[in-house]
N, C-alpha and C positions, 0 to 999 in steps of 0.2 A: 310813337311809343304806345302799347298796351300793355295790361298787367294781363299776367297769367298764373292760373293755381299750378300747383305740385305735379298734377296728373299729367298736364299738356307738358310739362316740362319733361316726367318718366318719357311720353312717347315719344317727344326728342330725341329723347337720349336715350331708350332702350327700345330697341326691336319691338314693334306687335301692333294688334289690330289701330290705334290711333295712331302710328306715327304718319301716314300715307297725312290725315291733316295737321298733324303740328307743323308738317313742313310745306305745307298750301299756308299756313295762318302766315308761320315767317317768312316765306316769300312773299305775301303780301306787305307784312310788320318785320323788320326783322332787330326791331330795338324795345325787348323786354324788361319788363319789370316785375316785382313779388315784392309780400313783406317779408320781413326776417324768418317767417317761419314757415316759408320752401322749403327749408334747409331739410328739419325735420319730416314735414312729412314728404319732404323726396325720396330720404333714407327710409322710412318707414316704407313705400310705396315697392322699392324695388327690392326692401326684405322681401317682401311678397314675391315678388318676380323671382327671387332666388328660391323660395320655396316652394313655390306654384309651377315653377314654367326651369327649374333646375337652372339658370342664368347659375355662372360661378361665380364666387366670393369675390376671385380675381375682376370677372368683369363686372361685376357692380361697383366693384371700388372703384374701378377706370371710368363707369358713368358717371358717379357719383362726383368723382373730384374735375373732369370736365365741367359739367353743371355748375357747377360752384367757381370753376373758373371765369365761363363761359357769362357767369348772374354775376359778376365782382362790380362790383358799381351803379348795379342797378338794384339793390337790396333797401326797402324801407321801413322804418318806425314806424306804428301807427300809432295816437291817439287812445289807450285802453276806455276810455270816457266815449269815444264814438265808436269804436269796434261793441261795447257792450248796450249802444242804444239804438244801433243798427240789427244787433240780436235779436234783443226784446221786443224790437219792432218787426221784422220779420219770420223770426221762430227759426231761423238760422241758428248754426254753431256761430260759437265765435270764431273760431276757427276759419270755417267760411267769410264771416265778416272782416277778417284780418284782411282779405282780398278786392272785397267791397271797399273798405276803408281806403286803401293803400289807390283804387280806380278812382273812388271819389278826388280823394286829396289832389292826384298828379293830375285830374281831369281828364283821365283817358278812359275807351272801356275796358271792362274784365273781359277776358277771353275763358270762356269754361263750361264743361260739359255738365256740370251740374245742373240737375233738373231745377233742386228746390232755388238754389241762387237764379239762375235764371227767370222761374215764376216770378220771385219776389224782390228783386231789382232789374227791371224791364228797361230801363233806362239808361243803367250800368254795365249787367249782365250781355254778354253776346255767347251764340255757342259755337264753334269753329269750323263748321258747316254752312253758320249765315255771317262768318266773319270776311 
């Protein structure tokens, strides 16, 4: 099992230059996890894709409710008490830290392309390139 942010999961699930490794990471992995708040920024993630890269209404909704079927039991709480002292400690969003959190807890790594998460949880953090 590894956790993975929002973004690894759009290139799963939506066409474009990262999917060639989201599907090297879960051929390696293929039992993910996220905190509850994939949800959003997935939908957030591939508005983008529909307004950026013209993807249709129709096919986002079809990534969108895949994904979500695809993450059903693998979705977790974090802690707001260590997502916000995982912050403050490394100048992270929370947001990000909801991820950190969620790898800490289950004790597996984060899978994610994020620079600043990966600088500042080296022990957590992996990128999908060196995963």
């Amino acid at each position: 099992m590894i956790v993975v942010d929002a973004n690894l999961l759009v290139y799963l699930f939506v066409a474009g230059t990262g999917t060639a490794n989201a599907e090297r990471v879960l051929r390696r992995d293929p039992v993910w996890a996220a905190p509850l708040l994939w949800r959003s920024e997935f939908r957030n993630a591939v508005l983008g894709v529909v307004r950026r890269r013209g993807l249709s209404r129709d096919d986002a909704v079809q990534a969108i409710r895949a994904a979500e079927d695809w993450m059903r039991g693998r979705e977790y709480a974090v802690l707001s008490d260590n997502v916000f002292d995982l912050a403050i400690r490394s100048g992270c969003s929370a947001y990000d830290c909801e991820y950190v959190a969620t790898a800490d807890d289950l004790g597996v790594p984060l899978v994610t392309a994020d620079r600043q998460v990966l600088t500042a949880f080296p022990r957590t953090a992996v990128s999908p390139q060196a995963f």
